[in-house]
C-alpha positions in Angstrom: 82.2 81.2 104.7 82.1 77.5 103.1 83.9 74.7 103.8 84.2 71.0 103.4 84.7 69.0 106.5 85.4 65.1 105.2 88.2 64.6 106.9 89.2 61.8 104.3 89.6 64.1 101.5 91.5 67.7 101.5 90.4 70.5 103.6 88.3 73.2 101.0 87.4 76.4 102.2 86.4 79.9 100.4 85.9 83.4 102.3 84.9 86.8 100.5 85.0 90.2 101.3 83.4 93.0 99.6 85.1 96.3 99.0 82.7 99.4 99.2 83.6 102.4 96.5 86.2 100.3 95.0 86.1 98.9 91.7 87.6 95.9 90.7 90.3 97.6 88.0 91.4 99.1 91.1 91.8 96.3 93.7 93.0 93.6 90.7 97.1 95.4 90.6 96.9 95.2 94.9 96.1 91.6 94.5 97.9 90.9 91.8 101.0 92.2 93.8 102.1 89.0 95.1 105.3 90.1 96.5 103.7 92.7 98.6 101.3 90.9 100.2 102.1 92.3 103.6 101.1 95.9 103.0 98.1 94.5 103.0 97.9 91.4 105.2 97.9 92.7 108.6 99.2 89.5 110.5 102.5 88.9 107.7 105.3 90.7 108.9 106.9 90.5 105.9 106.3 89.1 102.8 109.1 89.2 99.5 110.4 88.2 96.8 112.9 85.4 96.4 112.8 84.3 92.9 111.3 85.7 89.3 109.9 88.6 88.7 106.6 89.7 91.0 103.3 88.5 89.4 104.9 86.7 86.7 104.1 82.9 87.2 106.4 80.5 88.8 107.6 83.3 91.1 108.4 83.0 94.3 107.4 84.6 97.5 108.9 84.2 101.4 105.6 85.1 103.7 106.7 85.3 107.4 104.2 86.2 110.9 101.7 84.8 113.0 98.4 84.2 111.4 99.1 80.7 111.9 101.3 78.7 114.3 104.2 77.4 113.3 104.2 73.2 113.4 107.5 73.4 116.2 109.5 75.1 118.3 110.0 78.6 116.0 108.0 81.5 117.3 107.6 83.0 113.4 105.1 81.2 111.2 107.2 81.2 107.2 105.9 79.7 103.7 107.4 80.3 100.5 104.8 80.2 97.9 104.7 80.0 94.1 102.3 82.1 91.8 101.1 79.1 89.9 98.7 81.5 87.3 97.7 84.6 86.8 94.6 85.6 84.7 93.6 89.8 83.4 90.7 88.9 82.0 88.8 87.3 85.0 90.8 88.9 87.8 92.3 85.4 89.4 95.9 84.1 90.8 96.7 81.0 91.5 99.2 80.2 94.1 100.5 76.8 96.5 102.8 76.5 99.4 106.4 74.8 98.4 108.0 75.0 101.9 106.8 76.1 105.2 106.8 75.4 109.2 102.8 75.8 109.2 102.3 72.0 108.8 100.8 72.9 105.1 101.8 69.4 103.1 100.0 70.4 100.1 98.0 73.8 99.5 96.3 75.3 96.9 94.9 78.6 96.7 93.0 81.0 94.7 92.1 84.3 95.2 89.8 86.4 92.3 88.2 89.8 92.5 84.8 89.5 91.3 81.9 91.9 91.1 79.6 93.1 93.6 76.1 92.0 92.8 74.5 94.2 95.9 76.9 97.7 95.2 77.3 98.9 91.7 80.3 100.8 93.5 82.4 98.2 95.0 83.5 95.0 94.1 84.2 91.5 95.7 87.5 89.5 96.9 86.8 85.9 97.3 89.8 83.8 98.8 89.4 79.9 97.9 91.9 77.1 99.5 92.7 73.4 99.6 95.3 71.4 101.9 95.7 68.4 103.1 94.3 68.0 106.9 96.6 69.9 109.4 97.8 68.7 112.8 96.7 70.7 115.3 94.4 72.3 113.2 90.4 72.3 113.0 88.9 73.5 109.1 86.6 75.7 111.0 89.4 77.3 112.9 91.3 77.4 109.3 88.6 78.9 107.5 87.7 81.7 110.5 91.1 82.8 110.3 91.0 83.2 106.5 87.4 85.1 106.6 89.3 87.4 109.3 92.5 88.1 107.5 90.4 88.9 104.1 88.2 91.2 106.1 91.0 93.2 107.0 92.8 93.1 104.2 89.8 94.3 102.1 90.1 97.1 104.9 93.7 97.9 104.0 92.8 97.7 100.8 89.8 100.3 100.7 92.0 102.8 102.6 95.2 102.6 100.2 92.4 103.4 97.4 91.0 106.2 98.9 94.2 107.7 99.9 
C-alpha cells in the first residue's frame, strides 16, 4: 500500500492484489467489465449500466453500497462513474467519479492487471487513485479500505475462474 499524504495537494493511493493460478488473459475481461463490477466487489450492492455500451469509453456506470459513507443523511453510498480509457495491449481502465454522495469532488482511478513477478501462474491487480481531500475522511483510512476491497475482489475473482 502507498500513499501520499500532503494534504495541500490530492490524495494518491495505489493497492495490489495478486491472483494465484490465474493468468492475466483471464482476469483482464472480469476487469474490463465495468458494468459488473459488483459480482465482484463484495461491499457494491449493485453496480449498472446507465449510459453507452459496457467497456466502451465514455460509458457510464451507477455503483451503489457501503464501502464508504455517504457525505449526509442517505444510508446507501452511490457514484456514477465514467470509463475514461480502456487499453488491450497493457491491461488498464481508466475511470473518475461524475456524481456521487461520498464527498468525492474530483477522482481519478486506474486499475491495470499486470504480471506476477514471484508466480509464473498468477498475475497481479494493482488499483491506483486520486481525489481531492475528503471530509470526514483520513488517506490512510481511504487507502485500507481500497487494499481490503481489492483483496476480496481478487478472491471473487480467483473463484469465478476456477469454477
Amino acid at each position: 500500500m502507498e500513499q501520499d499524504s500532503d494534504h495541500r495537494q490530492r490524495w494518491e493511493g495505489k493497492v495490489s492484489a495478486r491472483l494465484r493460478n490465474v493468468t492475466k488473459a483471464q482476469a483482464w475481461p472480469l476487469v474490463k467489465d465495468f458494468f459488473n463490477l459488483h459480482k465482484r466487489f463484495p461491499t457494491l450492492a449493485t453496480c449498472y449500466g446507465i449510459h453507452g455500451s459496457n467497456g466502451d469509453p465514455g460509458c457510464i456506470r451507477y455503483c451503489a453500497g457501503s464501502s464508504i459513507p455517504s457525505n449526509g443523511p442517505a444510508t446507501v453510498s452511490w457514484s456514477k462513474e465514467r470509463l475514461v480509457a480502456v487499453d488491450d495491449v497493457d491491461l488498464r481502465l481508466e475511470y473518475e467519479i461524475v456524481d456521487s454522495n461520498i464527498g468525492f469532488g474530483s477522482y481519478e482511478s486506474t486499475m491495470k492487471v499486470l504480471s506476477d513477478d514471484d508466480d509464473s501462474n498468477g498475475c497481479m491487480l494493482e488499483w491506483s487513485f486520486a481525489v481531492d481531500p475528503v471530509q470526514g475522511l483520513d488517506l490512510q483510512e481511504l487507502v485500507l479500505k481500497y487494499h481490503v476491497g481489492l483483496q476480496l475482489m481478487a478472491h471473487k475473482m480467483e473463484e469465478e475462474i476456477q469454477s
